[in-house]
N, C-alpha and C positions, 0 to 999 in steps of 0.2 A: 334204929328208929327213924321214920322218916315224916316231916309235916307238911301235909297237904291242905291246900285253901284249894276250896272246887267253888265254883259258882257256875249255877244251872238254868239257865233262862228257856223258859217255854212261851212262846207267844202265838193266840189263835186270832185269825182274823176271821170275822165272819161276813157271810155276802149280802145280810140282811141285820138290821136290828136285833139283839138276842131282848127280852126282857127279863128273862130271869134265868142263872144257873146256880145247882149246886154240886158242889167239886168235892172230892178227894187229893192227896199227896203225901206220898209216900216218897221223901224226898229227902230225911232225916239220917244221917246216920248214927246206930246204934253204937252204945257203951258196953262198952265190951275188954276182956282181959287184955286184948293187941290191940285196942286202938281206944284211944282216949280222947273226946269229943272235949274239944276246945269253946267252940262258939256255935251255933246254929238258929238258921231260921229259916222260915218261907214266907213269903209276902205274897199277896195276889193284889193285882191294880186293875179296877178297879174292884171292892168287897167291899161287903158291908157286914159282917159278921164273920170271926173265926174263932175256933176254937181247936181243942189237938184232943187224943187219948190216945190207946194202946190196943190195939188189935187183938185179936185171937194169936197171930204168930209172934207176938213180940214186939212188932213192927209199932213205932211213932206214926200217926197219922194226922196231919193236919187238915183239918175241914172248913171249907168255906163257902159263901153262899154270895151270890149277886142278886139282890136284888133291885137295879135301877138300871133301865136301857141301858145297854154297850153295844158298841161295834166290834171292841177286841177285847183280850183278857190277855197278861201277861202274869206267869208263876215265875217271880225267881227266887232258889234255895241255893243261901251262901253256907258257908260250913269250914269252922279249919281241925282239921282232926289231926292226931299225932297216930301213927301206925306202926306196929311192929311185927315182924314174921314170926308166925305160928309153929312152935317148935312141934315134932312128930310127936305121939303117944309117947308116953315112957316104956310101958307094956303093954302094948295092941292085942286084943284077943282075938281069940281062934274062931274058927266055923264050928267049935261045940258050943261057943256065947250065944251066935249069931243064932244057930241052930235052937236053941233053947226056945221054951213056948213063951217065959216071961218077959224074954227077952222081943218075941215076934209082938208078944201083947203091947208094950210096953213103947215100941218103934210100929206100932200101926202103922201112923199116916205118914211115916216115911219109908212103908215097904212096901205099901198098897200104888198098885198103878193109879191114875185117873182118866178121864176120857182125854183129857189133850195127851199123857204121854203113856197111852198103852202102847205096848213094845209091838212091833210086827217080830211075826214068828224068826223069821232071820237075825235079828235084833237079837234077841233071845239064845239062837245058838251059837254067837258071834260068842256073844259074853261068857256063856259057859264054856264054850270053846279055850278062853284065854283067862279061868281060872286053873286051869290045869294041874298042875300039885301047887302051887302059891299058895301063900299066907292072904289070909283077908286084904290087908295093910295093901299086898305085892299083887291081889288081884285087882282091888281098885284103880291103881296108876295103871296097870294096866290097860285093864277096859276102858277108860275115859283115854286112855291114847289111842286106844286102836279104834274105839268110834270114831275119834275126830280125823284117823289117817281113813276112814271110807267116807267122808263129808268134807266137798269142797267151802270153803267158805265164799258165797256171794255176795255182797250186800245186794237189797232189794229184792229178791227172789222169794222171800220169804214175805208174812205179817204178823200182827199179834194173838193174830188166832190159828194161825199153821198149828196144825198138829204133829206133833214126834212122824208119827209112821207116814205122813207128806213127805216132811222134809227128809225120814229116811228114803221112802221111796226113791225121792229126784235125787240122793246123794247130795245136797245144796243147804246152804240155811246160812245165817247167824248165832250171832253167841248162844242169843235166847234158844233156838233150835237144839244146836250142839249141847247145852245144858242139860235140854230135856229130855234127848236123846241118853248121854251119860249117867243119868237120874235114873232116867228109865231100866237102861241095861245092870246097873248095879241093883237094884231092886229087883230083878227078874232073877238074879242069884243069890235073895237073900244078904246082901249088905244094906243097911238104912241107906238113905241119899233124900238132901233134899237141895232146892231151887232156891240161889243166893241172887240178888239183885242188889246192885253199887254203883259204882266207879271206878273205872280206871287210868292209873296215868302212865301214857305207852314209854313213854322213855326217864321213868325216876332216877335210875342209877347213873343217868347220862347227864342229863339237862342242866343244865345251869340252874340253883339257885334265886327266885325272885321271877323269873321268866316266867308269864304264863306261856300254855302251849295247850293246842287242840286234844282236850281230853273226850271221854264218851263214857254215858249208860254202858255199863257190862255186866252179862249172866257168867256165872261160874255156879258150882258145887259145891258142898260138903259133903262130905260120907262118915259112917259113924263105926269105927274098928276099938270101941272103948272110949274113946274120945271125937270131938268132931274136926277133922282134917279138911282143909280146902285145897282145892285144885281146876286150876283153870284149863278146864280140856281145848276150849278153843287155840291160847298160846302154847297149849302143852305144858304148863309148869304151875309147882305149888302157887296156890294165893300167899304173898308175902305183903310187904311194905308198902305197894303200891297199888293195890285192891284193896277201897275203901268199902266196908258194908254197911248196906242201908236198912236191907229187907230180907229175910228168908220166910219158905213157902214147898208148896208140894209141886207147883209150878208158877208160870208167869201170873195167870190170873190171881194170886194170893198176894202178888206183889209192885203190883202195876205202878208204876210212880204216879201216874195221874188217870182218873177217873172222875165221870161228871157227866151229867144230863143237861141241856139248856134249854129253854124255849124260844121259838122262832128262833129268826138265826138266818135258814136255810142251809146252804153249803159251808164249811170251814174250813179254814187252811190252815196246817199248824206247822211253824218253827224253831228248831230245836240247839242251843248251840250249850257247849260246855267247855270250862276254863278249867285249868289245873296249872297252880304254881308251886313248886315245889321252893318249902321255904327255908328248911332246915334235912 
Protein backbone atom coordinates (compact mmCIF):
# COMPACT_ATOMS: atom_id res chain seq x y z
CA UNK A 1 0.00 0.00 0.00
CA UNK A 2 1.15 3.22 -0.86
CA UNK A 3 -0.19 7.04 0.60
CA UNK A 4 -0.35 9.71 -1.76
CA UNK A 5 -1.22 13.44 -0.78
CA UNK A 6 -1.59 15.12 -4.49
CA UNK A 7 -2.52 18.75 -4.61
CA UNK A 8 -3.79 20.13 -7.96
CA UNK A 9 -3.82 23.70 -8.49
CA UNK A 10 -5.57 25.24 -11.78
CA UNK A 11 -5.25 28.85 -12.13
CA UNK A 12 -7.20 31.02 -15.09
CA UNK A 13 -6.27 34.41 -15.72
CA UNK A 14 -8.41 36.40 -17.83
CA UNK A 15 -7.68 39.38 -20.14
CA UNK A 16 -10.79 41.07 -19.30
CA UNK A 17 -13.28 41.31 -16.33
CA UNK A 18 -15.27 37.83 -16.17
CA UNK A 19 -18.68 38.73 -14.37
CA UNK A 20 -19.90 35.71 -13.93
CA UNK A 21 -18.94 31.81 -14.17
CA UNK A 22 -20.15 28.59 -13.61
CA UNK A 23 -17.80 25.55 -13.18
CA UNK A 24 -17.66 21.94 -12.89
CA UNK A 25 -14.66 19.57 -11.17
CA UNK A 26 -14.06 16.48 -11.41
CA UNK A 27 -11.13 16.40 -9.16
CA UNK A 28 -12.09 13.98 -6.37
CA UNK A 29 -10.85 10.76 -6.06
CA UNK A 30 -13.08 7.84 -5.84
CA UNK A 31 -13.54 5.10 -2.84
CA UNK A 32 -12.91 2.28 -3.97
CA UNK A 33 -11.80 -1.53 -2.98
CA UNK A 34 -7.64 -0.32 -3.81
CA UNK A 35 -7.66 2.92 -2.63
CA UNK A 36 -8.97 4.38 0.37
CA UNK A 37 -9.77 8.28 0.29
CA UNK A 38 -8.37 9.79 3.43
CA UNK A 39 -9.26 13.56 3.22
CA UNK A 40 -10.44 15.47 0.08
CA UNK A 41 -11.51 18.73 -1.22
CA UNK A 42 -11.68 21.40 -3.87
CA UNK A 43 -11.90 25.03 -3.19
CA UNK A 44 -12.37 27.53 -5.90
CA UNK A 45 -11.21 31.37 -4.99
CA UNK A 46 -12.86 33.38 -5.64
CA UNK A 47 -17.04 31.34 -5.29
CA UNK A 48 -19.80 32.26 -4.14
CA UNK A 49 -21.86 29.05 -4.05
CA UNK A 50 -20.75 25.39 -4.08
CA UNK A 51 -22.07 22.35 -3.82
CA UNK A 52 -21.07 18.51 -4.96
CA UNK A 53 -23.26 15.24 -6.34
CA UNK A 54 -22.50 12.16 -8.26
CA UNK A 55 -22.69 11.97 -11.83
CA UNK A 56 -24.12 9.43 -14.15
CA UNK A 57 -20.38 7.48 -14.11
CA UNK A 58 -19.94 7.43 -10.57
CA UNK A 59 -17.74 10.29 -10.58
CA UNK A 60 -17.96 13.04 -7.38
CA UNK A 61 -18.45 16.45 -8.94
CA UNK A 62 -18.01 19.63 -7.38
CA UNK A 63 -20.05 22.57 -8.64
CA UNK A 64 -19.50 26.10 -8.51
CA UNK A 65 -20.68 29.27 -9.44
CA UNK A 66 -18.93 32.99 -9.47
CA UNK A 67 -20.94 35.24 -9.35
CA UNK A 68 -18.94 38.83 -8.47
CA UNK A 69 -16.34 40.31 -11.07
CA UNK A 70 -12.96 38.38 -11.25
CA UNK A 71 -10.01 38.78 -13.11
CA UNK A 72 -8.72 35.22 -12.23
CA UNK A 73 -10.25 31.96 -10.78
CA UNK A 74 -7.91 29.53 -8.92
CA UNK A 75 -9.38 25.55 -8.42
CA UNK A 76 -7.22 23.71 -5.92
CA UNK A 77 -8.06 19.82 -5.06
CA UNK A 78 -5.92 18.46 -2.21
CA UNK A 79 -6.59 14.64 -1.42
CA UNK A 80 -4.61 12.02 0.54
CA UNK A 81 -5.56 8.57 -0.54
CA UNK A 82 -3.94 5.31 0.57
CA UNK A 83 -3.61 2.91 -2.61
CA UNK A 84 -3.17 -0.62 -3.34
CA UNK A 85 -2.43 -2.83 -6.41
CA UNK A 86 -5.17 -4.43 -8.00
CA UNK A 87 -4.89 -8.09 -7.96
CA UNK A 88 -5.80 -9.98 -11.47
CA UNK A 89 -9.31 -11.73 -11.90
CA UNK A 90 -9.18 -14.94 -9.83
CA UNK A 91 -11.02 -16.63 -13.03
CA UNK A 92 -11.11 -14.42 -16.07
CA UNK A 93 -13.75 -15.41 -18.60
CA UNK A 94 -13.52 -16.53 -21.88
CA UNK A 95 -14.73 -15.03 -25.36
CA UNK A 96 -17.91 -17.33 -24.90
CA UNK A 97 -18.82 -14.52 -21.79
CA UNK A 98 -17.88 -11.73 -23.76
CA UNK A 99 -19.56 -13.22 -26.69
CA UNK A 100 -22.84 -13.80 -24.94
CA UNK A 101 -25.84 -11.24 -25.76
CA UNK A 102 -26.50 -10.52 -21.97
CA UNK A 103 -23.37 -10.00 -21.59
CA UNK A 104 -23.03 -7.31 -24.81
CA UNK A 105 -26.61 -5.99 -23.32
CA UNK A 106 -25.39 -5.56 -20.12
CA UNK A 107 -21.53 -3.75 -21.19
CA UNK A 108 -23.30 -1.42 -23.89
CA UNK A 109 -21.65 1.80 -23.18
CA UNK A 110 -18.39 0.15 -22.67
CA UNK A 111 -18.42 -1.83 -26.07
CA UNK A 112 -20.03 0.90 -28.07
CA UNK A 113 -17.65 3.23 -29.90
CA UNK A 114 -18.49 7.06 -29.70
CA UNK A 115 -17.57 9.82 -32.00
CA UNK A 116 -14.21 10.94 -30.23
CA UNK A 117 -13.04 7.23 -30.36
CA UNK A 118 -14.34 5.43 -33.51
CA UNK A 119 -11.50 3.02 -34.39
CA UNK A 120 -10.04 3.75 -38.10
CA UNK A 121 -10.32 0.73 -39.94
CA UNK A 122 -6.42 -0.25 -39.44
CA UNK A 123 -7.08 0.25 -35.80
CA UNK A 124 -9.55 -2.35 -35.90
CA UNK A 125 -7.30 -4.90 -37.79
CA UNK A 126 -4.30 -4.25 -35.67
CA UNK A 127 -6.35 -5.45 -32.64
CA UNK A 128 -7.77 -8.34 -34.13
CA UNK A 129 -4.73 -9.18 -35.53
CA UNK A 130 -3.07 -9.52 -31.89
CA UNK A 131 -5.98 -11.53 -30.53
CA UNK A 132 -4.77 -14.45 -32.08
CA UNK A 133 -5.52 -17.70 -30.09
CA UNK A 134 -5.26 -15.54 -26.62
CA UNK A 135 -7.39 -15.59 -23.71
CA UNK A 136 -9.42 -12.33 -23.38
CA UNK A 137 -7.14 -11.51 -20.09
CA UNK A 138 -3.89 -12.18 -22.77
CA UNK A 139 -5.58 -10.19 -25.48
CA UNK A 140 -6.11 -7.02 -23.66
CA UNK A 141 -2.36 -6.59 -22.49
CA UNK A 142 -1.77 -7.24 -25.59
CA UNK A 143 -3.62 -4.81 -27.68
CA UNK A 144 -3.09 -1.86 -25.33
CA UNK A 145 0.89 -2.60 -25.85
CA UNK A 146 0.83 -2.91 -29.26
CA UNK A 147 -1.24 0.40 -29.75
CA UNK A 148 0.99 2.19 -27.66
CA UNK A 149 4.35 0.66 -29.63
CA UNK A 150 2.51 2.38 -33.01
CA UNK A 151 2.05 5.79 -31.00
CA UNK A 152 4.81 8.22 -30.37
CA UNK A 153 4.20 9.89 -27.22
CA UNK A 154 4.34 13.93 -27.94
CA UNK A 155 3.32 16.18 -25.46
CA UNK A 156 1.42 19.12 -27.22
CA UNK A 157 0.64 17.68 -30.56
CA UNK A 158 -2.43 16.73 -29.41
CA UNK A 159 -5.85 18.76 -27.48
CA UNK A 160 -8.88 17.75 -25.62
CA UNK A 161 -10.86 17.41 -28.37
CA UNK A 162 -8.45 15.26 -30.72
CA UNK A 163 -10.07 12.48 -31.87
CA UNK A 164 -8.67 8.48 -31.65
CA UNK A 165 -8.54 8.08 -35.46
CA UNK A 166 -6.28 11.87 -35.47
CA UNK A 167 -4.15 10.97 -33.13
CA UNK A 168 -4.01 7.48 -34.80
CA UNK A 169 -3.59 8.96 -38.08
CA UNK A 170 -0.28 11.14 -37.09
CA UNK A 171 0.88 8.18 -34.89
CA UNK A 172 1.37 10.99 -31.96
CA UNK A 173 -0.78 11.77 -28.87
CA UNK A 174 -0.80 11.82 -25.01
CA UNK A 175 -2.02 9.68 -22.41
CA UNK A 176 -5.63 10.86 -23.06
CA UNK A 177 -5.02 9.76 -26.82
CA UNK A 178 -3.31 6.41 -26.15
CA UNK A 179 -6.34 5.65 -23.80
CA UNK A 180 -8.58 6.32 -26.29
CA UNK A 181 -7.09 4.63 -28.74
CA UNK A 182 -6.68 1.37 -26.44
CA UNK A 183 -10.49 1.82 -25.46
CA UNK A 184 -11.24 1.90 -28.78
CA UNK A 185 -9.30 -1.08 -30.14
CA UNK A 186 -10.37 -3.44 -27.22
CA UNK A 187 -13.90 -2.65 -27.91
CA UNK A 188 -13.78 -3.16 -31.64
CA UNK A 189 -12.95 -6.94 -30.46
CA UNK A 190 -15.54 -7.26 -28.19
CA UNK A 191 -13.81 -6.80 -24.67
CA UNK A 192 -15.65 -3.85 -22.47
CA UNK A 193 -13.06 -0.98 -21.95
CA UNK A 194 -13.60 2.08 -20.42
CA UNK A 195 -11.77 5.74 -20.07
CA UNK A 196 -9.99 6.15 -16.41
CA UNK A 197 -9.04 9.77 -15.59
CA UNK A 198 -6.48 10.36 -12.10
CA UNK A 199 -3.12 10.79 -11.08
CA UNK A 200 -0.09 9.72 -11.34
CA UNK A 201 2.95 9.58 -9.42
CA UNK A 202 6.01 8.87 -11.87
CA UNK A 203 8.57 7.70 -9.40
CA UNK A 204 6.46 6.02 -6.21
CA UNK A 205 8.60 3.02 -5.58
CA UNK A 206 11.77 5.41 -5.84
CA UNK A 207 11.14 8.66 -4.26
CA UNK A 208 11.73 9.44 -1.01
CA UNK A 209 9.17 9.64 1.44
CA UNK A 210 7.73 13.29 2.41
CA UNK A 211 9.34 14.69 -0.93
CA UNK A 212 6.81 16.39 -2.94
CA UNK A 213 7.76 15.75 -6.75
CA UNK A 214 6.27 17.00 -10.19
CA UNK A 215 3.29 14.66 -10.54
CA UNK A 216 0.50 14.99 -13.51
CA UNK A 217 -3.38 14.41 -14.75
CA UNK A 218 -3.14 10.83 -16.40
CA UNK A 219 -5.45 8.66 -18.77
CA UNK A 220 -5.21 4.96 -18.50
CA UNK A 221 -7.92 2.05 -18.98
CA UNK A 222 -9.88 -0.59 -17.53
CA UNK A 223 -11.01 -3.58 -19.49
CA UNK A 224 -13.54 -5.94 -18.18
CA UNK A 225 -12.54 -10.00 -18.52
CA UNK A 226 -15.08 -10.86 -15.43
CA UNK A 227 -13.74 -8.21 -13.33
CA UNK A 228 -12.36 -4.74 -14.09
CA UNK A 229 -8.43 -4.66 -14.71
CA UNK A 230 -6.40 -1.43 -15.21
CA UNK A 231 -3.58 -0.96 -17.32
CA UNK A 232 -1.68 1.98 -18.27
CA UNK A 233 -0.91 1.65 -22.04
CA UNK A 234 0.91 4.83 -22.11
CA UNK A 235 3.84 3.34 -19.32
CA UNK A 236 3.06 -0.19 -20.56
CA UNK A 237 2.23 -1.49 -17.22
CA UNK A 238 -0.66 -2.55 -14.79
CA UNK A 239 -2.36 0.36 -12.82
CA UNK A 240 -1.00 -0.31 -9.35
CA UNK A 241 -0.19 1.72 -6.21
CA UNK A 242 0.62 4.78 -7.86
CA UNK A 243 -2.49 5.52 -10.20
CA UNK A 244 -4.75 7.40 -8.14
CA UNK A 245 -8.51 7.25 -9.67
CA UNK A 246 -10.69 9.92 -9.86
CA UNK A 247 -13.13 9.61 -12.82
CA UNK A 248 -14.16 6.79 -15.28
CA UNK A 249 -16.07 7.40 -18.61
CA UNK A 250 -16.55 6.13 -22.14
CA UNK A 251 -13.89 8.85 -22.92
CA UNK A 252 -12.42 12.10 -21.97
CA UNK A 253 -15.38 14.22 -22.27
CA UNK A 254 -17.25 11.99 -19.50
CA UNK A 255 -14.47 12.97 -17.30
CA UNK A 256 -13.02 16.31 -17.74
CA UNK A 257 -11.57 17.44 -14.48
CA UNK A 258 -12.72 20.94 -15.12
CA UNK A 259 -15.64 22.37 -17.14
CA UNK A 260 -17.31 25.87 -17.03
CA UNK A 261 -18.85 28.76 -19.01
CA UNK A 262 -17.91 32.41 -18.00
CA UNK A 263 -19.07 35.61 -19.04
CA UNK A 264 -17.02 38.44 -20.48
CA UNK A 265 -13.60 37.60 -19.74
CA UNK A 266 -12.42 37.66 -23.36
CA UNK A 267 -9.19 35.50 -23.77
CA UNK A 268 -7.87 33.14 -20.92
CA UNK A 269 -5.01 31.67 -19.91
CA UNK A 270 -4.85 28.59 -17.82
CA UNK A 271 -2.15 27.03 -15.50
CA UNK A 272 -1.79 23.87 -14.39
CA UNK A 273 0.62 22.43 -11.77
CA UNK A 274 0.44 19.05 -9.63
CA UNK A 275 2.31 17.88 -6.31
CA UNK A 276 2.53 14.31 -5.34
CA UNK A 277 4.11 13.25 -1.98
CA UNK A 278 4.51 10.02 -1.25
CA UNK A 279 3.94 9.66 2.38
CA UNK A 280 4.05 6.21 3.46
Amino acid sequence: MTRLHIVHRTTFSYARTVTASYNEARMRPLQLPRQNVLAARVTATPATHQSTYTDYWGTEVTAFEVLTPHEGLVVLAESRVDVSPTPPPAEPVGWDVLRDPATADRMCEQLDATPVTEPAPDLVELAHDLVGGRTPSEAATAILTGVRDEVEYVPGVTGVHTRASEAWQARTGVCQDIAHLGAAALRAVGIPARYVSGYLHPLAAASEPGVPVSGESHAWVEYWVGDWVGFDPTNRTPADDHHVVVARGREYGDVAPLKGVYSGGGRSEQSVEVRITREA
